[in-house]
PDB file of N, CA, C and O in Angstrom:
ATOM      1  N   UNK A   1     -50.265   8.994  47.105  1.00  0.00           N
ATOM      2  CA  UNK A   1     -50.733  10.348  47.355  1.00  0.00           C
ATOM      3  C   UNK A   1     -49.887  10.961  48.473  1.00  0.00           C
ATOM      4  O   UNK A   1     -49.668  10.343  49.515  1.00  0.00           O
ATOM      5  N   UNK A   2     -49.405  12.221  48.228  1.00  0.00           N
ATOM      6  CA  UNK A   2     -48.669  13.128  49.322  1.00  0.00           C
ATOM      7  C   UNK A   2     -49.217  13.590  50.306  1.00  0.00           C
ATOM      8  O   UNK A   2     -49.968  14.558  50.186  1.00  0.00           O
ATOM      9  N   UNK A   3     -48.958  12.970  51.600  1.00  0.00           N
ATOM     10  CA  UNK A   3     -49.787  13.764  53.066  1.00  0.00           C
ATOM     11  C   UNK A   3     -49.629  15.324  52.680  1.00  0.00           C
ATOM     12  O   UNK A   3     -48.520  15.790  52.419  1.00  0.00           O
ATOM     13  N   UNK A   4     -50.664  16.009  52.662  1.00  0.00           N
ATOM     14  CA  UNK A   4     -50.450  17.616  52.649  1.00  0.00           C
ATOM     15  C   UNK A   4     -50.555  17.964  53.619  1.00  0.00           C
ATOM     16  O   UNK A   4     -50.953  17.101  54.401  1.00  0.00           O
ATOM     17  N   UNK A   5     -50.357  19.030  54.077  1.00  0.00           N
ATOM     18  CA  UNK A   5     -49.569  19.430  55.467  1.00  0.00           C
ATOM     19  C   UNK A   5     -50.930  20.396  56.233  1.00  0.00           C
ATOM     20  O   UNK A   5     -51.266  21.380  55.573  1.00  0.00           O
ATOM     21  N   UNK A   6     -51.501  20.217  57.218  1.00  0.00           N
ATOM     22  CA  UNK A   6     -52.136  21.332  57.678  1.00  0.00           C
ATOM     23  C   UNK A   6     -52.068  21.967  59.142  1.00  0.00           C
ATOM     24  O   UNK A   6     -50.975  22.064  59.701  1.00  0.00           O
ATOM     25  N   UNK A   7     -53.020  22.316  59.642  1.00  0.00           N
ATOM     26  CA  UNK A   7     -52.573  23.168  61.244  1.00  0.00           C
ATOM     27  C   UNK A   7     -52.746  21.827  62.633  1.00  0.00           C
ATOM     28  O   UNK A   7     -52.522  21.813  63.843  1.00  0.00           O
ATOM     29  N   UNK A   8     -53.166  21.015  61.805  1.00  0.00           N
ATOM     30  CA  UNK A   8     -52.828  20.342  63.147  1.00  0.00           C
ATOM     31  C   UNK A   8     -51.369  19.168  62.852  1.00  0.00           C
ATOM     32  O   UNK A   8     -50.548  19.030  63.759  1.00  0.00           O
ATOM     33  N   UNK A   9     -51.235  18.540  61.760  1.00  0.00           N
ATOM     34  CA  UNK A   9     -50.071  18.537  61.319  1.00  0.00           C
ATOM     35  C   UNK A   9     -48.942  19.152  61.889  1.00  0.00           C
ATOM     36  O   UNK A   9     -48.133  18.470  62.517  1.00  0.00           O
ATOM     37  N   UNK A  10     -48.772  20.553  61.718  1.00  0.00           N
ATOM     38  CA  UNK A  10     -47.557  20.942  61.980  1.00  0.00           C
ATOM     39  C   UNK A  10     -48.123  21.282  63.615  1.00  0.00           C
ATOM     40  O   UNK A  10     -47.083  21.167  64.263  1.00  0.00           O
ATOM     41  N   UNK A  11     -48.955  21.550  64.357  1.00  0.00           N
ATOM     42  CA  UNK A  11     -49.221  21.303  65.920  1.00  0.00           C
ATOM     43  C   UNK A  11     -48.134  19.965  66.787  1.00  0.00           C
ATOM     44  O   UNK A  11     -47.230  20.110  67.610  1.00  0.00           O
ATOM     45  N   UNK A  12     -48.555  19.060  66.333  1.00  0.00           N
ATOM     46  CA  UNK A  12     -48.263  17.461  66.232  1.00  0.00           C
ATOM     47  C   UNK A  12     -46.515  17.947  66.848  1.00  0.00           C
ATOM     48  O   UNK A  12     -45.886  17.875  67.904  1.00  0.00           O
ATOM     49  N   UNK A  13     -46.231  18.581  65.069  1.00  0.00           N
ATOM     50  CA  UNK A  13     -44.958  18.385  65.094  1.00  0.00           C
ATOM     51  C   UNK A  13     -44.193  19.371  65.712  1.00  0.00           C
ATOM     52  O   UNK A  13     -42.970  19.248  65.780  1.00  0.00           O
ATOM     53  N   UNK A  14     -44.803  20.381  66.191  1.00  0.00           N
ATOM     54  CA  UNK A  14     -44.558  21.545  67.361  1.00  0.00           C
ATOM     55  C   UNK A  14     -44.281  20.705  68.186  1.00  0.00           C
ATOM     56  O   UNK A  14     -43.140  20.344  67.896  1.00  0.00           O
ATOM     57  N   UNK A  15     -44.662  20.096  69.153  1.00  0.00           N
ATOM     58  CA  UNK A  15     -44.574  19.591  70.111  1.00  0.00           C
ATOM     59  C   UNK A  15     -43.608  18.052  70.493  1.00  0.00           C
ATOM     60  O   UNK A  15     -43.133  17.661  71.559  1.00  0.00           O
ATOM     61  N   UNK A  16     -43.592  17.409  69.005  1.00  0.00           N
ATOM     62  CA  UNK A  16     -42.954  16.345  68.756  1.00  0.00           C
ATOM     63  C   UNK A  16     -41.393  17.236  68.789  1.00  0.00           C
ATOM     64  O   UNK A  16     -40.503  16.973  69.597  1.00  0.00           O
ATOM     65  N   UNK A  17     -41.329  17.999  68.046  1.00  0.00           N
ATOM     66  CA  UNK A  17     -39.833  18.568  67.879  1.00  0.00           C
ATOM     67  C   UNK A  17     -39.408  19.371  69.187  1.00  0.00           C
ATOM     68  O   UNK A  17     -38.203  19.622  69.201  1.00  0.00           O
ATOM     69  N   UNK A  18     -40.120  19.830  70.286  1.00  0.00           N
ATOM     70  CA  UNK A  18     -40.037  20.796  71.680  1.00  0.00           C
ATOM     71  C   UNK A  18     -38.634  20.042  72.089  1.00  0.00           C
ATOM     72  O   UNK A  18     -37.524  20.491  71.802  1.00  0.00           O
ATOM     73  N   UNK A  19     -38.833  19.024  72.687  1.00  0.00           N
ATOM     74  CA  UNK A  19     -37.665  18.090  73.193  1.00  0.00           C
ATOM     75  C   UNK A  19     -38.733  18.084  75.041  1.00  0.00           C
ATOM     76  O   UNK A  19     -38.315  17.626  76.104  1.00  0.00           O
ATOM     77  N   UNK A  20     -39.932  18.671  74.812  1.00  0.00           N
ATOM     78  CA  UNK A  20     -40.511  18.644  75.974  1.00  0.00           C
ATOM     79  C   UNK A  20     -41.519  17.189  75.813  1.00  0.00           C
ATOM     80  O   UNK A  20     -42.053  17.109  74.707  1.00  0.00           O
ATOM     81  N   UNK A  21     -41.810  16.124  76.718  1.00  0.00           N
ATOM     82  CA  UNK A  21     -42.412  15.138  76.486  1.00  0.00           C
ATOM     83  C   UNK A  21     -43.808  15.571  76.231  1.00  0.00           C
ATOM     84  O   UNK A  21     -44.248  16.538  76.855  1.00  0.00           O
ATOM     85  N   UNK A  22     -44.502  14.974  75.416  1.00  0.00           N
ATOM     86  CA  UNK A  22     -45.881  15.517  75.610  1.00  0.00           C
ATOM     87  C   UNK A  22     -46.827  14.999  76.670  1.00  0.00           C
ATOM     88  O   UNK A  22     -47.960  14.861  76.210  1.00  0.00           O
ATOM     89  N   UNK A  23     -46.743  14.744  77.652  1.00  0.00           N
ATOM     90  CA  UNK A  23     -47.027  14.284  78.956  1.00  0.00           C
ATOM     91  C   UNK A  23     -46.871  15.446  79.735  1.00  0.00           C
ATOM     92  O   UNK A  23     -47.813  15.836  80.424  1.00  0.00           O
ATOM     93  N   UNK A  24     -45.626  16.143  79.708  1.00  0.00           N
ATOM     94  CA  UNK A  24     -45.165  17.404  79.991  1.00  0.00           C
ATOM     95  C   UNK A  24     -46.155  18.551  79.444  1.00  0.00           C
ATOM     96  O   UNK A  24     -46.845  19.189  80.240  1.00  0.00           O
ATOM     97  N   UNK A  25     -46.202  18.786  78.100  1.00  0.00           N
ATOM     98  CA  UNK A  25     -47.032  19.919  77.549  1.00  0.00           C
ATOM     99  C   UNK A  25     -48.743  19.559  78.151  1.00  0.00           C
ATOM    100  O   UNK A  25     -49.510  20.458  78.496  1.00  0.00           O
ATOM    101  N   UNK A  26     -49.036  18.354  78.173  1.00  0.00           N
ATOM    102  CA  UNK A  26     -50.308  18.426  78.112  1.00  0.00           C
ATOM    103  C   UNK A  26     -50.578  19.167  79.886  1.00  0.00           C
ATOM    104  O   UNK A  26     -51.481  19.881  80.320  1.00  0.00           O
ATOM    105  N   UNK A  27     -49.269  18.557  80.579  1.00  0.00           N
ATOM    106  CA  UNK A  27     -49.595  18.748  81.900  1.00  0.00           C
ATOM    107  C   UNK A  27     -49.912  20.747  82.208  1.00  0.00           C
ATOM    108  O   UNK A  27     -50.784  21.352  82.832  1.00  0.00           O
ATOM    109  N   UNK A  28     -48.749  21.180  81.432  1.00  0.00           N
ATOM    110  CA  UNK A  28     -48.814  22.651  81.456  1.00  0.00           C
ATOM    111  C   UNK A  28     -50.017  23.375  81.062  1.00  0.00           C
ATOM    112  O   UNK A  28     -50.481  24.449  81.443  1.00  0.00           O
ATOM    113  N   UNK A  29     -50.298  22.756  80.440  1.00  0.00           N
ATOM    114  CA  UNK A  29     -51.529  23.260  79.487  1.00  0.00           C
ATOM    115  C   UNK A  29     -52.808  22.773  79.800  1.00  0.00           C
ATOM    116  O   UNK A  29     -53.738  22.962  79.016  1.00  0.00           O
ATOM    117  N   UNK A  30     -53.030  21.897  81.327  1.00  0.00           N
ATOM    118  CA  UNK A  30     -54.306  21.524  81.630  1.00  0.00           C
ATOM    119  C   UNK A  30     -55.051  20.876  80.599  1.00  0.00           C
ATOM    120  O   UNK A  30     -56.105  21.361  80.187  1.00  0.00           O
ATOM    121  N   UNK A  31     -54.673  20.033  80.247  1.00  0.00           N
ATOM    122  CA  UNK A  31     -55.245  19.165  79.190  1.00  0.00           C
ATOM    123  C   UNK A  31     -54.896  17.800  79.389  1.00  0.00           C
ATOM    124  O   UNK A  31     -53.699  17.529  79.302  1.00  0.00           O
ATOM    125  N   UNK A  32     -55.854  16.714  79.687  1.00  0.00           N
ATOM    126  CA  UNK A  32     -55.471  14.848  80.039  1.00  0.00           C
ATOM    127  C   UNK A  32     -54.579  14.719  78.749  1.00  0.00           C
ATOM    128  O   UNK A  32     -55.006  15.254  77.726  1.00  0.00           O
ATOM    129  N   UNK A  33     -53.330  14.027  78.711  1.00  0.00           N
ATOM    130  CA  UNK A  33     -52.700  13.637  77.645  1.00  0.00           C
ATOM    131  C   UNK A  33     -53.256  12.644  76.384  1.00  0.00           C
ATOM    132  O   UNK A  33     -52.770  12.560  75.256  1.00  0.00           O
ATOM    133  N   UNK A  34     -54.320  11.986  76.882  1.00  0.00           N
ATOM    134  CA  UNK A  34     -55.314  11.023  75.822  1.00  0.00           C
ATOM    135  C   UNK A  34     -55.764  11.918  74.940  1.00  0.00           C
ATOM    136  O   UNK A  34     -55.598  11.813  73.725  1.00  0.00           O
ATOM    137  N   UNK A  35     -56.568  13.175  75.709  1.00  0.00           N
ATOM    138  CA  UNK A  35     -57.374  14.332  74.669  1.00  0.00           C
ATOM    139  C   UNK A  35     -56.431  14.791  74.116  1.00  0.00           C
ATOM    140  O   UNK A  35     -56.452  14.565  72.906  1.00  0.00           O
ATOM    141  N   UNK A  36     -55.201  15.605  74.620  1.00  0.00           N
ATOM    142  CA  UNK A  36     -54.359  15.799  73.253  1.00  0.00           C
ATOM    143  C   UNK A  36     -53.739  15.201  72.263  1.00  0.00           C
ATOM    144  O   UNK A  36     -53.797  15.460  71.061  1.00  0.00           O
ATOM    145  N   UNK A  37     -52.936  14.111  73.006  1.00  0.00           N
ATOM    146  CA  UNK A  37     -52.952  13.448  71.446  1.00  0.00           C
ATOM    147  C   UNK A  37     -54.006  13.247  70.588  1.00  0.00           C
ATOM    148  O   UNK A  37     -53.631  13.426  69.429  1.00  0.00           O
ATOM    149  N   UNK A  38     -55.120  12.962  70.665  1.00  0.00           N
ATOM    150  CA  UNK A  38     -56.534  13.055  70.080  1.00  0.00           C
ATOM    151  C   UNK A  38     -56.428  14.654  69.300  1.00  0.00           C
ATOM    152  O   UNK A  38     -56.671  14.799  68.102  1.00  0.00           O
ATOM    153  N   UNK A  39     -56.167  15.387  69.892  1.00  0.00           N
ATOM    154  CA  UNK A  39     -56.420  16.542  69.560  1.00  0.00           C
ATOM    155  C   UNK A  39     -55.352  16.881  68.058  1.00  0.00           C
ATOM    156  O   UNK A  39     -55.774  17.170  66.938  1.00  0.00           O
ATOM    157  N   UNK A  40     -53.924  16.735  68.476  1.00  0.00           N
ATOM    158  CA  UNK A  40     -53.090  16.622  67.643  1.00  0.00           C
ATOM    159  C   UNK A  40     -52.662  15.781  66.483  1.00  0.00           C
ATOM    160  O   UNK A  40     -51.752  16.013  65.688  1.00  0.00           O
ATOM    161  N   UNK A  41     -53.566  14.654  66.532  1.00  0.00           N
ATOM    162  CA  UNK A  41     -53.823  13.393  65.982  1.00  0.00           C
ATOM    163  C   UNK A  41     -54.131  13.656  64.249  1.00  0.00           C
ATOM    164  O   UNK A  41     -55.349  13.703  64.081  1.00  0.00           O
ATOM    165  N   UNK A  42     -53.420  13.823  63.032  1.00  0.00           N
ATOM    166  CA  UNK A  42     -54.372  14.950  61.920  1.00  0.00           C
ATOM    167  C   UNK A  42     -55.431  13.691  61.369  1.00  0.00           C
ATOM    168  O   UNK A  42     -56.274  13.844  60.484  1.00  0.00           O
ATOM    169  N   UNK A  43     -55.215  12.652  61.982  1.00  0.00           N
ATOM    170  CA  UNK A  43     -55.733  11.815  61.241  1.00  0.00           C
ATOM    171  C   UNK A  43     -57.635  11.312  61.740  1.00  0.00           C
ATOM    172  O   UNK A  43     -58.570  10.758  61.161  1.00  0.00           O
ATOM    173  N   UNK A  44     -57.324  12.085  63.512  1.00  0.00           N
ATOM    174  CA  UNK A  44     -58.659  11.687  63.664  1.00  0.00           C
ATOM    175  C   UNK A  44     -59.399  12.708  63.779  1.00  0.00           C
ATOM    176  O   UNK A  44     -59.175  13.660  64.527  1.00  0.00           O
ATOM    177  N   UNK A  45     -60.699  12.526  62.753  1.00  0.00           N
ATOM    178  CA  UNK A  45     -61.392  13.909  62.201  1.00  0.00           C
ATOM    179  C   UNK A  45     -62.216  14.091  63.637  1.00  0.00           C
ATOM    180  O   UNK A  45     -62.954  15.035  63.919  1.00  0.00           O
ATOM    181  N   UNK A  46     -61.969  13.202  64.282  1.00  0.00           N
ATOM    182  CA  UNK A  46     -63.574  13.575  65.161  1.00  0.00           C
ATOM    183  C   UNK A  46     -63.073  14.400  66.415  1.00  0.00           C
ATOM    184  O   UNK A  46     -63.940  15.066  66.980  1.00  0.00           O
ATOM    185  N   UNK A  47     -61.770  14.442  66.932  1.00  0.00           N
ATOM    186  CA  UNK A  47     -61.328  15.687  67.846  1.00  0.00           C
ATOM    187  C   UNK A  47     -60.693  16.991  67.342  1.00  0.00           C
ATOM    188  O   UNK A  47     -60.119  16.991  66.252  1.00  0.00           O
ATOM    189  N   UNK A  48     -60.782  18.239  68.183  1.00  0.00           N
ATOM    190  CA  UNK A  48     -60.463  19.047  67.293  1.00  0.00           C
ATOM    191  C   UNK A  48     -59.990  20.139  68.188  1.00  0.00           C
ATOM    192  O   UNK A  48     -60.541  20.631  69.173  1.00  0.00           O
ATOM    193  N   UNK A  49     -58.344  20.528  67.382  1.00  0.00           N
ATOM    194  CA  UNK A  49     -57.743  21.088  68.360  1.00  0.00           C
ATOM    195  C   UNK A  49     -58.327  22.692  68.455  1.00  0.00           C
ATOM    196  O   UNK A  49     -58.389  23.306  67.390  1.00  0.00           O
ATOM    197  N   UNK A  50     -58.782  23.425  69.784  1.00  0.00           N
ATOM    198  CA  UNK A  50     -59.080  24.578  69.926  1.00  0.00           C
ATOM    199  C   UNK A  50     -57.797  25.985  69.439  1.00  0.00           C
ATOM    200  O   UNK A  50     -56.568  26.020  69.370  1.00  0.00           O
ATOM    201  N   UNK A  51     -58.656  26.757  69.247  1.00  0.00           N
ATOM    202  CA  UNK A  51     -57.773  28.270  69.374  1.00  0.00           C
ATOM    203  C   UNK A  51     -56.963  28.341  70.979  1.00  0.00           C
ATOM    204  O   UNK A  51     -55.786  28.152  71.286  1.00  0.00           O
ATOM    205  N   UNK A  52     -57.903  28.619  71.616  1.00  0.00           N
ATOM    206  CA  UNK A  52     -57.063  28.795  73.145  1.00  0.00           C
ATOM    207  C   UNK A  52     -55.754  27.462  73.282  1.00  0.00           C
ATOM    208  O   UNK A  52     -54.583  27.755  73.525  1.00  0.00           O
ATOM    209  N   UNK A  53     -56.171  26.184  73.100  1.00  0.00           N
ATOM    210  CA  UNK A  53     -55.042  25.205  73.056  1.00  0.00           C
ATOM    211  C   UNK A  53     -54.204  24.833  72.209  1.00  0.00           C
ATOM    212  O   UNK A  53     -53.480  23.838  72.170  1.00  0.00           O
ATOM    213  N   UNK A  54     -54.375  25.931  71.333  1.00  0.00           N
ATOM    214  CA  UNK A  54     -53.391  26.224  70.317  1.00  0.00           C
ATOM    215  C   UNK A  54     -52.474  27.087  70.736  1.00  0.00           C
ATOM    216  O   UNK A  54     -51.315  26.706  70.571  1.00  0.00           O
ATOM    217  N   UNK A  55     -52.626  28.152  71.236  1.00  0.00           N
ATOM    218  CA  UNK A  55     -51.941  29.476  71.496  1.00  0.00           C
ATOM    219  C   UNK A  55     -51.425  28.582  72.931  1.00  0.00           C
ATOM    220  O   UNK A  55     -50.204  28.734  72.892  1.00  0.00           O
ATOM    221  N   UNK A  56     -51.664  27.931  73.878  1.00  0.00           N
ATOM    222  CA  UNK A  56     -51.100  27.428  74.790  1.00  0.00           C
ATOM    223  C   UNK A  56     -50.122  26.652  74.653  1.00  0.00           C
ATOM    224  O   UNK A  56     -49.057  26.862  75.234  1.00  0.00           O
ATOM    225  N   UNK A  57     -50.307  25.706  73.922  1.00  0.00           N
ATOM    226  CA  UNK A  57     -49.376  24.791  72.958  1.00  0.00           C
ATOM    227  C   UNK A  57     -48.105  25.913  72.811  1.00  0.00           C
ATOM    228  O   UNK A  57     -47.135  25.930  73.570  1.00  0.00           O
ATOM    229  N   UNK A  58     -48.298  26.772  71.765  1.00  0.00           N
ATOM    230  CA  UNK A  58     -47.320  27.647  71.327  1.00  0.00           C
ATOM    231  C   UNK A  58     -46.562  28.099  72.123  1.00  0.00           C
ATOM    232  O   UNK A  58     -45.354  27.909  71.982  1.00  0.00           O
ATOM    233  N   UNK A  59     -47.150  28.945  73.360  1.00  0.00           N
ATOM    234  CA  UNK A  59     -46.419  28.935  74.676  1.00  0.00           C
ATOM    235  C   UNK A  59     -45.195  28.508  75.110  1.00  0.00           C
ATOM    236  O   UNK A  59     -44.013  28.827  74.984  1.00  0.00           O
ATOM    237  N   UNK A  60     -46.147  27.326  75.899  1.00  0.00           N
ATOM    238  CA  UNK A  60     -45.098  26.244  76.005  1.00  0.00           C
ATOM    239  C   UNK A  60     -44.136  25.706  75.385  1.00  0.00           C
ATOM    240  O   UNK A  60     -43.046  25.432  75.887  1.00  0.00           O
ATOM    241  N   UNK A  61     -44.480  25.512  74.215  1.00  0.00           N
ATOM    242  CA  UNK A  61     -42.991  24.941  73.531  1.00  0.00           C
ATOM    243  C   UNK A  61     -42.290  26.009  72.797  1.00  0.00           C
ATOM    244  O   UNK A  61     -41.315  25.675  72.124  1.00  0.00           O
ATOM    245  N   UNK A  62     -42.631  27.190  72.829  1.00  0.00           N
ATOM    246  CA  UNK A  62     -42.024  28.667  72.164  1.00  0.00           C
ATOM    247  C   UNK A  62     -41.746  28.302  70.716  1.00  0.00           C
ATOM    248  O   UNK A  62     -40.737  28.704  70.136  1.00  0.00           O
ATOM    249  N   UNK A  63     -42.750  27.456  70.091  1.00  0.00           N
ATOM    250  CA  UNK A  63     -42.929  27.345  68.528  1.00  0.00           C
ATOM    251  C   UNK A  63     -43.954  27.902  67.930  1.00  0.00           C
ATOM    252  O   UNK A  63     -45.113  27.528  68.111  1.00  0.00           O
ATOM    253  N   UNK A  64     -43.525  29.087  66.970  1.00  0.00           N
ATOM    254  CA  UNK A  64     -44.783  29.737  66.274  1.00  0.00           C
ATOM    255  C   UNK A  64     -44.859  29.267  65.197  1.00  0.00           C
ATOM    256  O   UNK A  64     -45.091  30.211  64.441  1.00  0.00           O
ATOM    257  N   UNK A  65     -44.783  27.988  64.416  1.00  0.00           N
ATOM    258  CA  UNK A  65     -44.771  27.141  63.774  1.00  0.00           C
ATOM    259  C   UNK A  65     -46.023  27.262  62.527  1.00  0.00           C
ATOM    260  O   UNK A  65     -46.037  27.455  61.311  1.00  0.00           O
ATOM    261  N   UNK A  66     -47.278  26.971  63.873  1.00  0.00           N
ATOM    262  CA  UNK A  66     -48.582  27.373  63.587  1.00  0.00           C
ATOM    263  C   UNK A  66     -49.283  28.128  62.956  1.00  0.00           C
ATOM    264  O   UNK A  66     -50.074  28.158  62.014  1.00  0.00           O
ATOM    265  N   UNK A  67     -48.517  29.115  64.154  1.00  0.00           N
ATOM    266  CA  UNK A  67     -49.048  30.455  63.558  1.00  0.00           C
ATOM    267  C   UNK A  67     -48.304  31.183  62.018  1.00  0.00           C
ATOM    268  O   UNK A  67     -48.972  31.986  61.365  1.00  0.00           O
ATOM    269  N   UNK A  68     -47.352  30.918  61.722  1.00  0.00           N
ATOM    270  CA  UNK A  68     -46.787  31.031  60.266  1.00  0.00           C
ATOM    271  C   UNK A  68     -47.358  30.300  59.146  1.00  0.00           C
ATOM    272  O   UNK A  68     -47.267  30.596  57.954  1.00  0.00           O
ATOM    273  N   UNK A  69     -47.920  29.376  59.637  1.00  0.00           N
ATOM    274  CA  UNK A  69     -48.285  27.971  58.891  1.00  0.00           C
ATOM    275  C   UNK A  69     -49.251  28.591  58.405  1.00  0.00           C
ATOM    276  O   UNK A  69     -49.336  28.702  57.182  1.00  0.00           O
ATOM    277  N   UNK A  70     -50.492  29.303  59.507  1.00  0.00           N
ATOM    278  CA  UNK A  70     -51.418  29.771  59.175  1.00  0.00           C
ATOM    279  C   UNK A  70     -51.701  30.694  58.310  1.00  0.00           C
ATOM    280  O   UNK A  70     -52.525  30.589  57.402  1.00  0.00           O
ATOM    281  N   UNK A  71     -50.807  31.940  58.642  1.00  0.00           N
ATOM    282  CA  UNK A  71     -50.440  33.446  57.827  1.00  0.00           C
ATOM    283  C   UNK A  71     -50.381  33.133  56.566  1.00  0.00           C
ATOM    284  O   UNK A  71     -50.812  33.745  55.589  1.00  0.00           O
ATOM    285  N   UNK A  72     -49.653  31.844  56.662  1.00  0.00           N
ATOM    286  CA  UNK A  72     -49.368  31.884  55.013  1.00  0.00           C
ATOM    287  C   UNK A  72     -50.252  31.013  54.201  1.00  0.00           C
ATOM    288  O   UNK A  72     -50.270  31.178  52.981  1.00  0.00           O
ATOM    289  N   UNK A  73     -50.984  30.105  54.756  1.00  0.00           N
ATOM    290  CA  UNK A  73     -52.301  29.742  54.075  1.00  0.00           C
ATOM    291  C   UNK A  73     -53.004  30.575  53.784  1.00  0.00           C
ATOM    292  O   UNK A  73     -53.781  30.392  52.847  1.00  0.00           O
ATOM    293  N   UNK A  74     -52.981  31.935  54.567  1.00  0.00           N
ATOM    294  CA  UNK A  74     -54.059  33.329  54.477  1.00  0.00           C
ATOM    295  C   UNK A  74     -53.219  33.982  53.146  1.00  0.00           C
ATOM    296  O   UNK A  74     -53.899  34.878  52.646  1.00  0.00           O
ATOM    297  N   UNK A  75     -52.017  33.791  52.486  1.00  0.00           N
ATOM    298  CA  UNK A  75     -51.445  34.465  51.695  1.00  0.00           C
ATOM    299  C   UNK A  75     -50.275  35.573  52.676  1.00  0.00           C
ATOM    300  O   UNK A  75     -49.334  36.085  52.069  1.00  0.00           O
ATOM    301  N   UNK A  76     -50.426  35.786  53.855  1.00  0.00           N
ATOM    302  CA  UNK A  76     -49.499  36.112  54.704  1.00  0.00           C
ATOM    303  C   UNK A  76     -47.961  36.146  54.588  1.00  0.00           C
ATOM    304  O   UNK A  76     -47.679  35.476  53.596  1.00  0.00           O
ATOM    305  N   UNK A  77     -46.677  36.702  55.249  1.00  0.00           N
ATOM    306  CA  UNK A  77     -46.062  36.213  56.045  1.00  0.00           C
ATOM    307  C   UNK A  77     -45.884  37.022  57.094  1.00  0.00           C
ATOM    308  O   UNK A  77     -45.934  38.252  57.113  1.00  0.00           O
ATOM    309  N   UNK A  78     -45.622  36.086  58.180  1.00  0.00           N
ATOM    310  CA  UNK A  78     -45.440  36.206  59.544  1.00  0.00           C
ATOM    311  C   UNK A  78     -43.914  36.981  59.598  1.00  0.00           C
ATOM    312  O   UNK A  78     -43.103  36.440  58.846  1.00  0.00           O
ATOM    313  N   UNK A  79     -43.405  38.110  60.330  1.00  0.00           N
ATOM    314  CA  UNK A  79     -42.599  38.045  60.440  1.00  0.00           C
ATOM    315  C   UNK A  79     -42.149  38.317  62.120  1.00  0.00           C
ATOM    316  O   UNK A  79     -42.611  39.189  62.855  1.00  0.00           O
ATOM    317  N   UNK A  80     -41.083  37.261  62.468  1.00  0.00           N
ATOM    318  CA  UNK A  80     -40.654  37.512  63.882  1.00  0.00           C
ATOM    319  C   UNK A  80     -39.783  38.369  64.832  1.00  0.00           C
ATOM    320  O   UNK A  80     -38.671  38.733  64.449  1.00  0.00           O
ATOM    321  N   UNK A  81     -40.226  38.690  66.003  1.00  0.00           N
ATOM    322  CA  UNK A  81     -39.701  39.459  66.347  1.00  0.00           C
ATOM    323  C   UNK A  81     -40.208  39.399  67.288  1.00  0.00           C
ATOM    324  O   UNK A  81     -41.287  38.807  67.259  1.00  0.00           O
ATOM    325  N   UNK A  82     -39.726  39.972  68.665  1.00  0.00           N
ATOM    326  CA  UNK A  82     -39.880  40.363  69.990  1.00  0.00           C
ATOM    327  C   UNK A  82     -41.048  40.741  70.248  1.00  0.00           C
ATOM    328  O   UNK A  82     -41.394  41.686  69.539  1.00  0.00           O
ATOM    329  N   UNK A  83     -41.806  40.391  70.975  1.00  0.00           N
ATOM    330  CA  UNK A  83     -43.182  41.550  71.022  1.00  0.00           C
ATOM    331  C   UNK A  83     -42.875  42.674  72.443  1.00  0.00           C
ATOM    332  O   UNK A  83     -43.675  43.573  72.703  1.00  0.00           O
TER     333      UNK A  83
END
């Protein structure tokens, strides 16, 4: 069976791909590094990554990854640009 891909999935891999340690992100982002990986974890149903530590996440590692990921589950696309 094919892992299918969802928002904490590509979270994970936001942060895996930053080149920032995640020791680093969690530190920026006021979050113990145990709870986020927990958080980012797609496999463990029982933590669950927030909106606010989502958009913080994003921040920090300047990956809107997520948020495209999302748009387009909605039927969306995201398109980028400067705000």
């Amino acid at each position: 069976m094919m892992f299918e891909k969802n928002v904490t999935k590509v979270v994970q891999d936001c942060i895996l791909d930053s080149g920032i340690q995640a020791k680093i992100v969690a530190q920026k982002i006021n979050k113990p590094y145990s709870t986020l990986m927990r958080e980012i974890n797609p496999f463990d149903a029982s933590a669950k990554l927030g909106a606010e530590t989502l958009l913080e996440i994003m921040k920090v590692t300047h990956d809107i990854r997520p948020l495209q990921f999302m748009a387009s589950e909605m039927g969306f696309n995201l398109e980028t640009g400067n705000a």
